[in-house]
C-alpha positions as protocol buffer text, in pm:
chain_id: "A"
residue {
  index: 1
  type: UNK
  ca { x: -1738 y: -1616 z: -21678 }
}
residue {
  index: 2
  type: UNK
  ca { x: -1517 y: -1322 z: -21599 }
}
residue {
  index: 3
  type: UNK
  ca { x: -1323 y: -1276 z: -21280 }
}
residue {
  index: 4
  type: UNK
  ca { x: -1363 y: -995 z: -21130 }
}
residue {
  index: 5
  type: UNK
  ca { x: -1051 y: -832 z: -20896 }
}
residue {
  index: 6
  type: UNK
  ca { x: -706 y: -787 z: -20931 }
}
residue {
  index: 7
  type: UNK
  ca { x: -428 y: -1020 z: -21104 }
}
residue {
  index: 8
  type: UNK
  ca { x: -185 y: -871 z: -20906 }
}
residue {
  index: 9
  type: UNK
  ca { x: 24 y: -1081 z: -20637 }
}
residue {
  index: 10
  type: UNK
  ca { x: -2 y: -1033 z: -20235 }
}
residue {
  index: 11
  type: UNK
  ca { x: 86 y: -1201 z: -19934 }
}
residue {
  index: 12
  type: UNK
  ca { x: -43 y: -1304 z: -19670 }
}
residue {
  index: 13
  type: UNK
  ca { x: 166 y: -1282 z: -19355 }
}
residue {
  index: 14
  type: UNK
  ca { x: 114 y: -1584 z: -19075 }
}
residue {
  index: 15
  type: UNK
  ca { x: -113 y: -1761 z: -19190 }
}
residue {
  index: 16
  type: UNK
  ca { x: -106 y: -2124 z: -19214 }
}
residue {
  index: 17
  type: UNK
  ca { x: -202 y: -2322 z: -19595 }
}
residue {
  index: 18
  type: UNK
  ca { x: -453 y: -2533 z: -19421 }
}
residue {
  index: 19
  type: UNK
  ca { x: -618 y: -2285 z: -19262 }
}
residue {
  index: 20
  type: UNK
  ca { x: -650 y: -2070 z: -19594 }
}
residue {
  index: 21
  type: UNK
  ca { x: -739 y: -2362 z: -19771 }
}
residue {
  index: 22
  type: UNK
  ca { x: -1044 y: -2392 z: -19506 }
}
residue {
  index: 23
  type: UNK
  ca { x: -1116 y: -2040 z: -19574 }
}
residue {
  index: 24
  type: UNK
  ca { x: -1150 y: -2076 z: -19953 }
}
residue {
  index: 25
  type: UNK
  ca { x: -1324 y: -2442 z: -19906 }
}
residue {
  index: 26
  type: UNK
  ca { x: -1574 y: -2237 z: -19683 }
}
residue {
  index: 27
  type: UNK
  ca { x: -1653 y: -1969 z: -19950 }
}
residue {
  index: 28
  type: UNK
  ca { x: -1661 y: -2244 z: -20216 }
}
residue {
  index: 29
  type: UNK
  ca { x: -1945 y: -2364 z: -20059 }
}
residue {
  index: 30
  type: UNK
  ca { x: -2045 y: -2058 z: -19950 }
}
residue {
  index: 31
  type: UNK
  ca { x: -2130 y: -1970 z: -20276 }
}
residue {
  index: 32
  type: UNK
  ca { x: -2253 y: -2309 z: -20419 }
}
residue {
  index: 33
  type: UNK
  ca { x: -2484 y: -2308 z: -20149 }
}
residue {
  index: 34
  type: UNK
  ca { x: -2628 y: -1894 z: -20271 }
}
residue {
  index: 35
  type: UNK
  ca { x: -2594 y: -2045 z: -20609 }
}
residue {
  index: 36
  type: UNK
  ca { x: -2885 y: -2313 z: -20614 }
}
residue {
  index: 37
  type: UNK
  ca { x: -3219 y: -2222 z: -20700 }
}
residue {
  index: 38
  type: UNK
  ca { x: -3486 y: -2173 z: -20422 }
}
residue {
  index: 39
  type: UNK
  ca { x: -3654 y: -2521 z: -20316 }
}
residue {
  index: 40
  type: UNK
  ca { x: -3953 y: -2586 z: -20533 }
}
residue {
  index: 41
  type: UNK
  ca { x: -4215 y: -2470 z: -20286 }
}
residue {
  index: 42
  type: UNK
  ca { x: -4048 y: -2139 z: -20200 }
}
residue {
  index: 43
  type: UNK
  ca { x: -3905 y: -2137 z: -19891 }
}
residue {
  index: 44
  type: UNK
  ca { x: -3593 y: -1892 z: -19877 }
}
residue {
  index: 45
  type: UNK
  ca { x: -3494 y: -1994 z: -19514 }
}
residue {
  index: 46
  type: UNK
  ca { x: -3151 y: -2112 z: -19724 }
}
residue {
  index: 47
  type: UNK
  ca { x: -3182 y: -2440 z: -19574 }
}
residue {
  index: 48
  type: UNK
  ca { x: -2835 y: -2632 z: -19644 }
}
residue {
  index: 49
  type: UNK
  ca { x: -2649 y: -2287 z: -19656 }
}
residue {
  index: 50
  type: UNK
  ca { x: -2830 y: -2206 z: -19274 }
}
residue {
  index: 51
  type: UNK
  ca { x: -2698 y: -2496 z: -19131 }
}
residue {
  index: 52
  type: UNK
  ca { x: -2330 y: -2458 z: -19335 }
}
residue {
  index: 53
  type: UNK
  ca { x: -2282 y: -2128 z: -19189 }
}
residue {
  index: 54
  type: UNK
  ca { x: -2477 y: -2232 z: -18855 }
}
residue {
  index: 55
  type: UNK
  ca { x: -2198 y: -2496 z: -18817 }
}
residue {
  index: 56
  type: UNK
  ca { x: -1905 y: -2233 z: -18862 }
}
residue {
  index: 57
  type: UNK
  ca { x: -2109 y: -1969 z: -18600 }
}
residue {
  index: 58
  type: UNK
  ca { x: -2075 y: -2255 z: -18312 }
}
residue {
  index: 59
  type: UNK
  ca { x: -1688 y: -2278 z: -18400 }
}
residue {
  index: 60
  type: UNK
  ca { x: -1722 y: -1897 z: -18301 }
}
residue {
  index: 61
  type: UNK
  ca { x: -1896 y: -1924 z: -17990 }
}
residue {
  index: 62
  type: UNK
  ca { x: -1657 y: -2204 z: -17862 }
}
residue {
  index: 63
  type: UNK
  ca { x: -1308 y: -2015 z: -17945 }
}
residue {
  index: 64
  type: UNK
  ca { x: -1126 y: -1955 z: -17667 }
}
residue {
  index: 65
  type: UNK
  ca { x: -1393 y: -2090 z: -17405 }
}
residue {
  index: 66
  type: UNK
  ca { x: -1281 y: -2226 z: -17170 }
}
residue {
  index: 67
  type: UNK
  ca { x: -1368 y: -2620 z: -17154 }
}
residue {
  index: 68
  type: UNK
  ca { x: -1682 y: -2567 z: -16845 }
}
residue {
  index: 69
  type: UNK
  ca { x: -1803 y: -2311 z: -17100 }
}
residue {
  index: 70
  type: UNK
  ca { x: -1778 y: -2558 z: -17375 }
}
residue {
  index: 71
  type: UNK
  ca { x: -1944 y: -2829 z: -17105 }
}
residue {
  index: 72
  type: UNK
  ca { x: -2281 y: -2611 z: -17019 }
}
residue {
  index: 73
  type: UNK
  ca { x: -2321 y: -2499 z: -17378 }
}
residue {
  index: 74
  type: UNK
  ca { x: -2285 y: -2843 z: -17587 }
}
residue {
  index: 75
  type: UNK
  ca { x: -2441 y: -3020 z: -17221 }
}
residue {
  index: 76
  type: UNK
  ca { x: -2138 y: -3248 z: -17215 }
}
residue {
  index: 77
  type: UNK
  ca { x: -2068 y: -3452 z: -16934 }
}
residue {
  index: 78
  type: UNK
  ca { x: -1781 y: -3423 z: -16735 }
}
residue {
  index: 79
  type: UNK
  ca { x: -1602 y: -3754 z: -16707 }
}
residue {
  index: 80
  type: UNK
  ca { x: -1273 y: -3713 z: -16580 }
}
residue {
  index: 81
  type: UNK
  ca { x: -1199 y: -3669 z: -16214 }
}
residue {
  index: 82
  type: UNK
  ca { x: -1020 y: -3374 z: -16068 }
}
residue {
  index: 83
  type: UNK
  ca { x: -682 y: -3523 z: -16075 }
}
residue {
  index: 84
  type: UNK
  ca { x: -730 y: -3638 z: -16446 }
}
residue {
  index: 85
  type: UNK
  ca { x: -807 y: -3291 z: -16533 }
}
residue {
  index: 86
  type: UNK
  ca { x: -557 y: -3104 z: -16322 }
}
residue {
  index: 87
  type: UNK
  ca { x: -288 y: -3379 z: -16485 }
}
residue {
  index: 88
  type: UNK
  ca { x: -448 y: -3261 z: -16845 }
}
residue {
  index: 89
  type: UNK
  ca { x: -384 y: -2917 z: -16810 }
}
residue {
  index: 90
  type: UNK
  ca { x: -35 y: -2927 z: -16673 }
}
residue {
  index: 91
  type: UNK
  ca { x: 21 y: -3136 z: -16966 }
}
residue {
  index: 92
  type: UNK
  ca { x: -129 y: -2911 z: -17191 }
}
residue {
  index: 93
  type: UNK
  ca { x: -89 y: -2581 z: -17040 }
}
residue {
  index: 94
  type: UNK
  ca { x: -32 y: -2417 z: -17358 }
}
residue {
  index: 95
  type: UNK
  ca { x: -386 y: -2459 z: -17406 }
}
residue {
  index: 96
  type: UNK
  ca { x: -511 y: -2296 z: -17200 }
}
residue {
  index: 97
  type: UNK
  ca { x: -365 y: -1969 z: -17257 }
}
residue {
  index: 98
  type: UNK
  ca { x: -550 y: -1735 z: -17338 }
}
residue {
  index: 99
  type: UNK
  ca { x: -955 y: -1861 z: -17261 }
}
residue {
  index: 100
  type: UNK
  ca { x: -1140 y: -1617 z: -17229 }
}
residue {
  index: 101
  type: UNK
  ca { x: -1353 y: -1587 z: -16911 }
}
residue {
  index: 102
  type: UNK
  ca { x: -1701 y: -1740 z: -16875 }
}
């Protein structure tokens, strides 16, 4: 199989191995996934690739959401009090820089 591109060597500026790594592991099977022949009885809905990529569009809709937004869209339950919450996010203020608004 020939490679198609260039041999020549680049950087890439901030960002983090494991995150590439998730990138490649995400084309990887990506591609294995475009790669397999059509089911036997001809649906081309892409079945197992429609729910890979369906799983990485929800990781979309949640970034930077703020954690109601998260609530209403996944229906979780609230189940810590106010004062558990407010103590959470002075905690963990960093986290919540930068959420988008609802």
């Amino acid at each position: 199989m020939e490679e198609e591109g260039s041999s020549e060597i680049f950087t890439i500026p901030n960002v983090w191995s494991l995150t590439l790594s998730r990138v490649f592991d995400y084309c990887r099977e990506h591609l294995e996934f475009r790669t397999r022949a059509a089911p036997a009885d001809g649906d081309q809905s892409g079945g197992d690739a429609k729910a890979f990529d369906d799983g990485f569009a929800m990781a979309n809709r949640i970034k930077n959401k703020s954690a109601e937004y998260v609530r209403k869209l996944l229906g979780i339950i609230k189940d810590y009090t106010t004062d558990e919450e407010n103590e959470v996010r002075e905690k963990n203020a960093w986290a919540f820089e930068g959420v988008d608004e609802d």
